[in-house]
Backbone atoms as SQL, in Angstrom:
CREATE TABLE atoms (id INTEGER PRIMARY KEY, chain TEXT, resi INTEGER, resn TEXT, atom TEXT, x REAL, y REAL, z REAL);
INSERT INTO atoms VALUES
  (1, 'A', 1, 'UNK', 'N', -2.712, -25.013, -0.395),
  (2, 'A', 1, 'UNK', 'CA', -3.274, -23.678, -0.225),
  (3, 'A', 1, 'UNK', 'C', -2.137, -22.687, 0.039),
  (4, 'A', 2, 'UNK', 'N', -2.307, -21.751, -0.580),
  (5, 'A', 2, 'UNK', 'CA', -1.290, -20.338, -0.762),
  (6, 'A', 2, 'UNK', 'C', -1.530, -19.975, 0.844),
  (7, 'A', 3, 'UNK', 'N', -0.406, -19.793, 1.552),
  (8, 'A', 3, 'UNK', 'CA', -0.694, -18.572, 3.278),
  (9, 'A', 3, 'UNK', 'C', -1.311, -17.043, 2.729),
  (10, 'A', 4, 'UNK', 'N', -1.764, -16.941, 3.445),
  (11, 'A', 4, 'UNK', 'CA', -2.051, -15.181, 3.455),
  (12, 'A', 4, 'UNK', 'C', -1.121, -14.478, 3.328),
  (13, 'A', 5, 'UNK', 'N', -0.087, -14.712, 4.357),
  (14, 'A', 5, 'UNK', 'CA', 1.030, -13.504, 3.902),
  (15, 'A', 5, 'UNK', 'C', 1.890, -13.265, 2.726),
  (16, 'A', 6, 'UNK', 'N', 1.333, -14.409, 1.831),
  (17, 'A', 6, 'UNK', 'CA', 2.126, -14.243, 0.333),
  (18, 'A', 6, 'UNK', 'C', 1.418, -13.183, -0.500),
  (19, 'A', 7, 'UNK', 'N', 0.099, -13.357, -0.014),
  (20, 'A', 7, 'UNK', 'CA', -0.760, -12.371, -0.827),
  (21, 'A', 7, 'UNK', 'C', -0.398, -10.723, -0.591),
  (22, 'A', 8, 'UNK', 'N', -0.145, -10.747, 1.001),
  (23, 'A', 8, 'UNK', 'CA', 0.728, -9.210, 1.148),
  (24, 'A', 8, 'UNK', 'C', 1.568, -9.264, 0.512),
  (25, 'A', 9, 'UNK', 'N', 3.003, -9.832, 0.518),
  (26, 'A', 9, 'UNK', 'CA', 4.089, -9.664, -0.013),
  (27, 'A', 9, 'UNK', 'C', 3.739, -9.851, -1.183),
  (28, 'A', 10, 'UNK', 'N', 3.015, -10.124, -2.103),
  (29, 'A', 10, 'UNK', 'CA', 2.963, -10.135, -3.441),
  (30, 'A', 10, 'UNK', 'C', 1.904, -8.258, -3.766),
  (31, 'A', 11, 'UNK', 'N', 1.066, -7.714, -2.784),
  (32, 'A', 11, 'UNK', 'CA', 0.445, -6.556, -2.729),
  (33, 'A', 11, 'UNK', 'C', 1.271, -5.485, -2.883),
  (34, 'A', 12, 'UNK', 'N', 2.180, -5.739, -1.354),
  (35, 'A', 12, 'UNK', 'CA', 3.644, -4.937, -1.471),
  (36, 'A', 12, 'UNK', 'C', 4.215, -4.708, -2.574),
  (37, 'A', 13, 'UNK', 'N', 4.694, -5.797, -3.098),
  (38, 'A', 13, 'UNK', 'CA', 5.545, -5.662, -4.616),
  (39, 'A', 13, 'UNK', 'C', 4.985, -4.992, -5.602),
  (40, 'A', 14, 'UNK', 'N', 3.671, -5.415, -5.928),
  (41, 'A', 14, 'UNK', 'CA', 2.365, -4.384, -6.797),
  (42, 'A', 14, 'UNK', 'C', 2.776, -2.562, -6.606),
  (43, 'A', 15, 'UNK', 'N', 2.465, -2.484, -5.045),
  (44, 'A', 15, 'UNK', 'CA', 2.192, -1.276, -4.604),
  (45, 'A', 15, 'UNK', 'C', 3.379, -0.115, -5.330),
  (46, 'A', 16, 'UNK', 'N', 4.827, -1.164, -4.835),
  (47, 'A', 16, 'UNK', 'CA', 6.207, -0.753, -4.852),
  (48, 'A', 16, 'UNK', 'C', 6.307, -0.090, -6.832),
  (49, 'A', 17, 'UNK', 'N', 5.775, -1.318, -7.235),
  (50, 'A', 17, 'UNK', 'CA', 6.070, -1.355, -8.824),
  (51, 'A', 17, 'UNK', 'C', 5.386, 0.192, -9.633),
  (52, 'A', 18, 'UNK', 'N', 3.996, 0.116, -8.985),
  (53, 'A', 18, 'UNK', 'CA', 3.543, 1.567, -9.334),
  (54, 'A', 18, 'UNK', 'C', 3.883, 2.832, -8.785),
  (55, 'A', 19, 'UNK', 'N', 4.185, 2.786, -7.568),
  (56, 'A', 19, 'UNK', 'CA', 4.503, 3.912, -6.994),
  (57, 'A', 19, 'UNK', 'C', 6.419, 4.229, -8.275),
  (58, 'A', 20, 'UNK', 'N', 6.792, 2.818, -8.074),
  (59, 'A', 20, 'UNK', 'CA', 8.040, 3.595, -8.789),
  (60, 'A', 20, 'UNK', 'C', 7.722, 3.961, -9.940),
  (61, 'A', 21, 'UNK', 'N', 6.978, 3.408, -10.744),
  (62, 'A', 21, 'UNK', 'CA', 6.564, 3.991, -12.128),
  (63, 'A', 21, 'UNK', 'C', 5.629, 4.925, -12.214),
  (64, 'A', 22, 'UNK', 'N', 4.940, 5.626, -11.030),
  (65, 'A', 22, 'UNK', 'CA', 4.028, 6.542, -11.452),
  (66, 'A', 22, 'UNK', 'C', 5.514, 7.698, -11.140),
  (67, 'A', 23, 'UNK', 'N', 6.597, 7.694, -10.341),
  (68, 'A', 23, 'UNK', 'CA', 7.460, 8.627, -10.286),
  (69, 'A', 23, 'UNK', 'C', 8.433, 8.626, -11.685),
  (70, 'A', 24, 'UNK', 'N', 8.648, 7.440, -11.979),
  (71, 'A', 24, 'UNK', 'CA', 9.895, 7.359, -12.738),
  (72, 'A', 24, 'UNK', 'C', 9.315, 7.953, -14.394),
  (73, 'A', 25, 'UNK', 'N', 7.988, 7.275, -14.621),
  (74, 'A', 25, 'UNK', 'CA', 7.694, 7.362, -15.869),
  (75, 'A', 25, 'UNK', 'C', 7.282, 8.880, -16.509),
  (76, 'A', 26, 'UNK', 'N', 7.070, 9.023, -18.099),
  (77, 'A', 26, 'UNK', 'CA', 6.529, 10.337, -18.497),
  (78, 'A', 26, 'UNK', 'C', 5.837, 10.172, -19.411),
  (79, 'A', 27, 'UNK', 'N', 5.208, 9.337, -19.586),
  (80, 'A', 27, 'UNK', 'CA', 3.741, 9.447, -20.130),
  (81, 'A', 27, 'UNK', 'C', 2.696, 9.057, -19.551),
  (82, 'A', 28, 'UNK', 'N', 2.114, 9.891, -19.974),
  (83, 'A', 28, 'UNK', 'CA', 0.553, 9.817, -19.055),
  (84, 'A', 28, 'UNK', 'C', -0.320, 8.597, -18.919),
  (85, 'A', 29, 'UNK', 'N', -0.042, 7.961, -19.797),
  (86, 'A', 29, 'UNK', 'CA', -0.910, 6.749, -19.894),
  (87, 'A', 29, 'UNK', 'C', -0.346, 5.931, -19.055),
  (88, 'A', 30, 'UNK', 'N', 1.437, 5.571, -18.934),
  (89, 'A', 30, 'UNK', 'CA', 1.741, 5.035, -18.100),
  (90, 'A', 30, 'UNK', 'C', 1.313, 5.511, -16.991),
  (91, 'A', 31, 'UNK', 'N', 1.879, 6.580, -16.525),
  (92, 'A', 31, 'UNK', 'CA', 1.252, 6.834, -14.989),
  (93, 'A', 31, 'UNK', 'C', 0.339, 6.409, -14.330),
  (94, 'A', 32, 'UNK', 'N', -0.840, 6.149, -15.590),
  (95, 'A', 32, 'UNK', 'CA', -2.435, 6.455, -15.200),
  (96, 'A', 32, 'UNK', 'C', -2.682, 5.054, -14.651),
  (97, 'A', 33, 'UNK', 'N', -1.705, 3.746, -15.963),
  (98, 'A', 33, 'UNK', 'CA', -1.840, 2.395, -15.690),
  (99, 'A', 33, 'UNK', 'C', -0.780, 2.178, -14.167),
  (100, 'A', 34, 'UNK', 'N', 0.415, 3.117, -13.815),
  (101, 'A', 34, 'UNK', 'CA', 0.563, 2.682, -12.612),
  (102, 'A', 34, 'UNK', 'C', -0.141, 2.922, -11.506),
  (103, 'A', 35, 'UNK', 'N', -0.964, 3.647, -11.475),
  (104, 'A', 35, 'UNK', 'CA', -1.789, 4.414, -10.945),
  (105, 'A', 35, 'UNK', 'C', -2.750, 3.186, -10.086),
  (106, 'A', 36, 'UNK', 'N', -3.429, 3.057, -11.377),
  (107, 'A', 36, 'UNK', 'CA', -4.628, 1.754, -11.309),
  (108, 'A', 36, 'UNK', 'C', -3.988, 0.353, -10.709),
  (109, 'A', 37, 'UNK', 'N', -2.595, 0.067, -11.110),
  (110, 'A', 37, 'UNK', 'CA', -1.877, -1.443, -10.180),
  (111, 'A', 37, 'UNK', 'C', -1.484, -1.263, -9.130),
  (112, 'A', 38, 'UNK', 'N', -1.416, 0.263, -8.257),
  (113, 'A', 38, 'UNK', 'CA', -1.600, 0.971, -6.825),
  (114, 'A', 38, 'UNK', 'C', -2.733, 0.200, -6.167),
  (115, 'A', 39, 'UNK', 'N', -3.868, 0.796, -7.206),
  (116, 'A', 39, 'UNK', 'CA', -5.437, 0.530, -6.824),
  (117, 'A', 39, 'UNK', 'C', -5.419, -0.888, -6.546),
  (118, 'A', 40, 'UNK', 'N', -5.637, -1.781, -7.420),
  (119, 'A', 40, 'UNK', 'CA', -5.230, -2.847, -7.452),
  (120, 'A', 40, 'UNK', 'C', -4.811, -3.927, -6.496),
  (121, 'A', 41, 'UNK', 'N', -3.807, -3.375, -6.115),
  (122, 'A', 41, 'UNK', 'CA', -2.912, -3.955, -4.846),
  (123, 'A', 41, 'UNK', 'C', -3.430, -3.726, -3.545),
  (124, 'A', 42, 'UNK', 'N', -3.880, -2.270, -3.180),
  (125, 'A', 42, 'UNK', 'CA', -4.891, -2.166, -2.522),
  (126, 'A', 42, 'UNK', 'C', -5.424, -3.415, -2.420),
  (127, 'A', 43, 'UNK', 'N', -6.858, -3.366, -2.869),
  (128, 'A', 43, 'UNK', 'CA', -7.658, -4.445, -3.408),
  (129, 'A', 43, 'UNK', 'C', -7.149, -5.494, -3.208),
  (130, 'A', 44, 'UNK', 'N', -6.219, -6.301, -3.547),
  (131, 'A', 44, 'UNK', 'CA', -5.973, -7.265, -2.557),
  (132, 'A', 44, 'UNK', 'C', -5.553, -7.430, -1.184),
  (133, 'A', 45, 'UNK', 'N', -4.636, -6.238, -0.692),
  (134, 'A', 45, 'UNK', 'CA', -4.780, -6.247, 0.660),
  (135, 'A', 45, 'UNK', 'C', -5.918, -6.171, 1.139),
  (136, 'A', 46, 'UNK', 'N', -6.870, -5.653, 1.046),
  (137, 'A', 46, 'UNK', 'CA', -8.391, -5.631, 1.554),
  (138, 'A', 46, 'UNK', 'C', -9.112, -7.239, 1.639),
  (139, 'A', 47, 'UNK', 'N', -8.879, -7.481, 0.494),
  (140, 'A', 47, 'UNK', 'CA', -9.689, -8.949, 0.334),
  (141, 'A', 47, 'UNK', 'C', -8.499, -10.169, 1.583),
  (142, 'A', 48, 'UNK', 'N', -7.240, -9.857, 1.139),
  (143, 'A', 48, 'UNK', 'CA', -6.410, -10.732, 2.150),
  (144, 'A', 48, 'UNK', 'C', -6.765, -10.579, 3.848),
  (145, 'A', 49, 'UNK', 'N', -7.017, -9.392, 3.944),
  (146, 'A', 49, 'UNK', 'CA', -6.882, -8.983, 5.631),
  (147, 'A', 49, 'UNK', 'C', -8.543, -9.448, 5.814),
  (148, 'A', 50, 'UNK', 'N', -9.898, -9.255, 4.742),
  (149, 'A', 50, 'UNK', 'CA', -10.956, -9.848, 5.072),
  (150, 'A', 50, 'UNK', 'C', -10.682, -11.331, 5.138),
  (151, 'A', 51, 'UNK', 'N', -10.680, -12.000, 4.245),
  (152, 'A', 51, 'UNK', 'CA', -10.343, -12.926, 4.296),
  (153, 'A', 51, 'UNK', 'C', -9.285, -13.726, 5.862),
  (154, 'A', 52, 'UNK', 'N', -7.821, -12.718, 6.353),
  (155, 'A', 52, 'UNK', 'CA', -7.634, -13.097, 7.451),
  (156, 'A', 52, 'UNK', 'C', -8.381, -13.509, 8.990),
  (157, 'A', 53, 'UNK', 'N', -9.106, -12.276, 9.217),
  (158, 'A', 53, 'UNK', 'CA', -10.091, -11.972, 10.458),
  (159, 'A', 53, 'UNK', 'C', -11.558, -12.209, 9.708),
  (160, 'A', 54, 'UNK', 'N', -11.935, -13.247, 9.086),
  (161, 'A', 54, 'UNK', 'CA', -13.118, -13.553, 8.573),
  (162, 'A', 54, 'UNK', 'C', -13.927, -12.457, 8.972),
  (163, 'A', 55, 'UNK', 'N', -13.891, -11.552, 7.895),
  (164, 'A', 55, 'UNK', 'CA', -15.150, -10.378, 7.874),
  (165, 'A', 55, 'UNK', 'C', -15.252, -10.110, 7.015),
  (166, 'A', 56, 'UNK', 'N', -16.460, -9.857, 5.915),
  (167, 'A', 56, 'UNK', 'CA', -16.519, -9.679, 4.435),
  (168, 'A', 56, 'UNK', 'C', -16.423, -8.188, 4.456),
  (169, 'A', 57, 'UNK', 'N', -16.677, -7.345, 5.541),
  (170, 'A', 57, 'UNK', 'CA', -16.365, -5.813, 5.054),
  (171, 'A', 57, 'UNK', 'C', -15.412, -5.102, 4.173),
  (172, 'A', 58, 'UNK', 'N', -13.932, -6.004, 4.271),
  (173, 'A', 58, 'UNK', 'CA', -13.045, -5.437, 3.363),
  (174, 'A', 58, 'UNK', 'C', -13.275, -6.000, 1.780),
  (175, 'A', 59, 'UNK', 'N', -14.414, -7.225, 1.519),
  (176, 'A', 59, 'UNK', 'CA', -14.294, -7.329, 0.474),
  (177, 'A', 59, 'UNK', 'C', -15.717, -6.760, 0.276),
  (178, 'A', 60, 'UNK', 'N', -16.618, -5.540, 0.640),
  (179, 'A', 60, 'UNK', 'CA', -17.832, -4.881, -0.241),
  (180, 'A', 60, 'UNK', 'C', -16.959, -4.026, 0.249),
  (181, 'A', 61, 'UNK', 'N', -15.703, -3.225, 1.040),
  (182, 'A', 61, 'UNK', 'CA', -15.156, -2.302, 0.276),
  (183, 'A', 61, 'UNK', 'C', -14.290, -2.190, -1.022),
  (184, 'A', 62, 'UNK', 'N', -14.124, -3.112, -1.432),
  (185, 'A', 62, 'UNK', 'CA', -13.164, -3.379, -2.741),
  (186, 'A', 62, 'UNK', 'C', -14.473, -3.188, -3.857),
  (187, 'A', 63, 'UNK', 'N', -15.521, -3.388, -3.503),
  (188, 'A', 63, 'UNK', 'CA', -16.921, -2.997, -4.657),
  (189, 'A', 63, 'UNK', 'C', -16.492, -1.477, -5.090),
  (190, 'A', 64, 'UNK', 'N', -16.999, -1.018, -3.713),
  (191, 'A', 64, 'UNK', 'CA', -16.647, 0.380, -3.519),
  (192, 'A', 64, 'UNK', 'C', -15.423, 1.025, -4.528),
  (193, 'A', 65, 'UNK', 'N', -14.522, 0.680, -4.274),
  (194, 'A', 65, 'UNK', 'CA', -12.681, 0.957, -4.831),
  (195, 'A', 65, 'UNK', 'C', -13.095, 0.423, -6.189),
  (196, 'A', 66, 'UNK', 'N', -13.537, -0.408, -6.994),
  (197, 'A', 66, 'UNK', 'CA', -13.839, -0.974, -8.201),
  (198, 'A', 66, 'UNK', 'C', -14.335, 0.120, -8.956),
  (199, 'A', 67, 'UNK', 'N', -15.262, 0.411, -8.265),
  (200, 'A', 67, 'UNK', 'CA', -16.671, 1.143, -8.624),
  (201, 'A', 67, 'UNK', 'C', -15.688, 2.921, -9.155),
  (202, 'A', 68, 'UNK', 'N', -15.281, 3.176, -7.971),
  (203, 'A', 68, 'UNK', 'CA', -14.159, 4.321, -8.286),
  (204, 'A', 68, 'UNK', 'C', -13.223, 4.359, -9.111),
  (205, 'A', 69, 'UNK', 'N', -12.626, 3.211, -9.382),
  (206, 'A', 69, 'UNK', 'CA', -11.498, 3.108, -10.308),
  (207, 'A', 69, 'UNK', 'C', -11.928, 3.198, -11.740),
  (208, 'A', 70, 'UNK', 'N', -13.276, 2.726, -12.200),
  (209, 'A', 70, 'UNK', 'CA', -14.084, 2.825, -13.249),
  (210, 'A', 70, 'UNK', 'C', -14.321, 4.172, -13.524),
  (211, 'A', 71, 'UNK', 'N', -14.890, 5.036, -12.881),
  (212, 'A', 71, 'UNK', 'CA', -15.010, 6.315, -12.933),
  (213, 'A', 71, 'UNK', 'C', -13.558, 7.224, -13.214),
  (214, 'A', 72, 'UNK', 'N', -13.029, 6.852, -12.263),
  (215, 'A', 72, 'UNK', 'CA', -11.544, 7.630, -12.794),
  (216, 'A', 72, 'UNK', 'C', -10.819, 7.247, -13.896),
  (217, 'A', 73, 'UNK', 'N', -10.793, 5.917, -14.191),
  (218, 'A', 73, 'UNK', 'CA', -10.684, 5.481, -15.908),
  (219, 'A', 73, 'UNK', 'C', -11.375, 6.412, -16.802),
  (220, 'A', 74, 'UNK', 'N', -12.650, 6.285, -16.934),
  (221, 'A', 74, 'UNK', 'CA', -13.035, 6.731, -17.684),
  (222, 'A', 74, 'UNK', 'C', -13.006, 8.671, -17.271),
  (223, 'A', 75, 'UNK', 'N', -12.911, 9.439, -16.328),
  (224, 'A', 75, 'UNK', 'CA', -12.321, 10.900, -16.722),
  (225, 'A', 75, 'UNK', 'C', -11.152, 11.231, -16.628),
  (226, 'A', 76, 'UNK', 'N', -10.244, 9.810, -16.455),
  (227, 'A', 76, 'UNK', 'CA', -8.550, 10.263, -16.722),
  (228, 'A', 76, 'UNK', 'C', -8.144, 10.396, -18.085),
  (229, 'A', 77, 'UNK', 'N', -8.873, 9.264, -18.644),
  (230, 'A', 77, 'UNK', 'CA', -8.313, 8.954, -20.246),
  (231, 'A', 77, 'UNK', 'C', -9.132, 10.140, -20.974),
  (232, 'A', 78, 'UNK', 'N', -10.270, 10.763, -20.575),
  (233, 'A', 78, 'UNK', 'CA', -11.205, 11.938, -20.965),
  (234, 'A', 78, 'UNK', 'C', -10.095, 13.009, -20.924),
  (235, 'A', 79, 'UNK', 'N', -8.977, 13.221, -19.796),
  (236, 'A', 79, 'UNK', 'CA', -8.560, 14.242, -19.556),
  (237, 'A', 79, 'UNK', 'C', -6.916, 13.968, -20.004),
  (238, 'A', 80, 'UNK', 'N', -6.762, 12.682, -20.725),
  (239, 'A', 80, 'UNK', 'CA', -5.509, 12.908, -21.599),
  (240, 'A', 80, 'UNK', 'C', -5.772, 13.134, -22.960),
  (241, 'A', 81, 'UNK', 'N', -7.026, 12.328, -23.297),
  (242, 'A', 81, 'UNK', 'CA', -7.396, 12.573, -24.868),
  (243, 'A', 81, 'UNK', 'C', -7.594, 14.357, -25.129),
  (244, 'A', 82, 'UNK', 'N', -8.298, 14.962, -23.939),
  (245, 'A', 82, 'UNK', 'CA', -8.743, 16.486, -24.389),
  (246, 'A', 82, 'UNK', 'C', -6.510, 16.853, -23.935),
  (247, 'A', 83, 'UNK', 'N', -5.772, 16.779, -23.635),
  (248, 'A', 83, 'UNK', 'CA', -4.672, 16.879, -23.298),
  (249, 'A', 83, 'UNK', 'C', -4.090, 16.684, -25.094),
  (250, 'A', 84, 'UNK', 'N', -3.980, 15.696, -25.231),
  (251, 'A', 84, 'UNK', 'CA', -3.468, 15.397, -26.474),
  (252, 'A', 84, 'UNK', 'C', -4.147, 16.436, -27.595),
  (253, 'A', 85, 'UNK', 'N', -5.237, 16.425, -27.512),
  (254, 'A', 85, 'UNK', 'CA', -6.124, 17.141, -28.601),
  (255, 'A', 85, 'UNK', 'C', -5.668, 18.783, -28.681),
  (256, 'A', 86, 'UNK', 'N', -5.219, 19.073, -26.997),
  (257, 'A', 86, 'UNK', 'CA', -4.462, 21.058, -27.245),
  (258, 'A', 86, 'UNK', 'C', -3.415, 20.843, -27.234),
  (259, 'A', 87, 'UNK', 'N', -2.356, 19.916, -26.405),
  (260, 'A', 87, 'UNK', 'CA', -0.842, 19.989, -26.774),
  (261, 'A', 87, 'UNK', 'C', -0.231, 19.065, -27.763),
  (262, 'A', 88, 'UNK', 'N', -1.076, 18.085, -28.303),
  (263, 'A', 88, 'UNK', 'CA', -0.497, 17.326, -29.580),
  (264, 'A', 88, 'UNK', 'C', 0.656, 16.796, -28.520),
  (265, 'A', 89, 'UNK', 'N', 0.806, 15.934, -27.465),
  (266, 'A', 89, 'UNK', 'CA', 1.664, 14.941, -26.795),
  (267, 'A', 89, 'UNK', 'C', 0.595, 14.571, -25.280),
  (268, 'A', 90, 'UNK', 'N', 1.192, 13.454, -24.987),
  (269, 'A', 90, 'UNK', 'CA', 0.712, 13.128, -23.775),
  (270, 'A', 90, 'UNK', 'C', 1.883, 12.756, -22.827),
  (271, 'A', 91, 'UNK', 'N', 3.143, 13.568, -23.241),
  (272, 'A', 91, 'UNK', 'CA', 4.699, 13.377, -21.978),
  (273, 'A', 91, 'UNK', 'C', 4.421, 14.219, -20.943),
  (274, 'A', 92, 'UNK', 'N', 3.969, 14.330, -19.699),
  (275, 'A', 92, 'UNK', 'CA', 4.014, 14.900, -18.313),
  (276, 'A', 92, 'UNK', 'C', 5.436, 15.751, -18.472),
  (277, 'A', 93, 'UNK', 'N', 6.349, 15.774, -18.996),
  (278, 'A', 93, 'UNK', 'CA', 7.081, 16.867, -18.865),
  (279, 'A', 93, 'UNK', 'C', 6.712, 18.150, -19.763),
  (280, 'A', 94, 'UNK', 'N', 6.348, 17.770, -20.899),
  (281, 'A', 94, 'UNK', 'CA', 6.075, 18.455, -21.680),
  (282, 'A', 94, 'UNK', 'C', 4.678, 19.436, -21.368),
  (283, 'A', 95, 'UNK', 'N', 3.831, 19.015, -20.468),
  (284, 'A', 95, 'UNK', 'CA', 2.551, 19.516, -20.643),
  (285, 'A', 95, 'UNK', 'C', 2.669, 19.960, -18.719),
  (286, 'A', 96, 'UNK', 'N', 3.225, 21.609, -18.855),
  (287, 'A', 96, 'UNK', 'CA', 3.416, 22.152, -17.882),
  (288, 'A', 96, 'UNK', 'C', 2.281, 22.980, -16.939),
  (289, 'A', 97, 'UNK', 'N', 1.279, 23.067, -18.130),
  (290, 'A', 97, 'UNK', 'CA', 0.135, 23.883, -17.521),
  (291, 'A', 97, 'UNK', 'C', -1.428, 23.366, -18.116),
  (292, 'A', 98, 'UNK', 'N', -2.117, 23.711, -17.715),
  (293, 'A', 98, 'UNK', 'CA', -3.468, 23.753, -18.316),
  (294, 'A', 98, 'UNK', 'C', -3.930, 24.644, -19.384),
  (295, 'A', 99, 'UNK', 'N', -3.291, 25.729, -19.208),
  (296, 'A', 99, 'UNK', 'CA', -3.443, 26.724, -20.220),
  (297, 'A', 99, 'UNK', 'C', -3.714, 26.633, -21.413),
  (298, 'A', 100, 'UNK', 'N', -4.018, 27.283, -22.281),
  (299, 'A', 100, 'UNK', 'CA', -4.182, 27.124, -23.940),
  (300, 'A', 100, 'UNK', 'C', -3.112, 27.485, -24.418);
C-alpha cells in the first residue's frame, strides 16, 4: 500500500507543474489545460486528507469541484472559440483586450 504522504507530494508536484505553465505558457488552451491539472491536484489533496482523518466530506467535496470544472470547461473553450472567431489566434499575448 502507497502512504498518504506520497499522494501530497505527488499533488504538490501537479499543483507546481500548472501553476508554472499557466504563467510560463501563451496559448490559451494550454493555460486552460494547466488550469484544470491545478483543479485536479486539488482533488486529490481533498480525497488524501479525507481519506487521512477518515471523513468522506472531502471526498463529496471533490463532486462539488468536478461538477465546476465541467462547467468551466465547457464556457472556457466557449470563450476561446468566440476569441479565435474575432482575433483569428488564441496566443494570450496577442489578444490584449475584449474589444472588437
Amino acid at each position: 500500500m502507497v502512504p498518504l504522504n506520497y499522494y501530497l507530494v505527488l499533488a504538490a508536484i501537479l499543483f507546481v507543474i500548472g501553476a508554472i505553465g499557466t504563467l510560463i505558457r501563451k496559448d490559451a488552451i494550454v493555460i486552460f489545460l494547466c488550469i484544470e491539472l491545478m483543479m485536479n491536484s486539488v482533488n486529490l489533496s481533498l480525497i488524501t486528507f479525507s481519506k487521512m482523518w477518515g471523513n468522506h466530506t472531502g471526498q463529496m467535496i471533490v463532486f462539488f469541484v468536478m461538477a465546476i470544472a465541467a462547467c468551466e470547461a465547457a464556457i472556457g473553450l466557449a470563450i476561446i472559440l468566440s476569441l479565435y472567431r474575432t482575433k483569428n489566434t488564441i496566443q494570450v499575448s496577442e489578444i490584449n483586450s475584449l474589444k472588437g
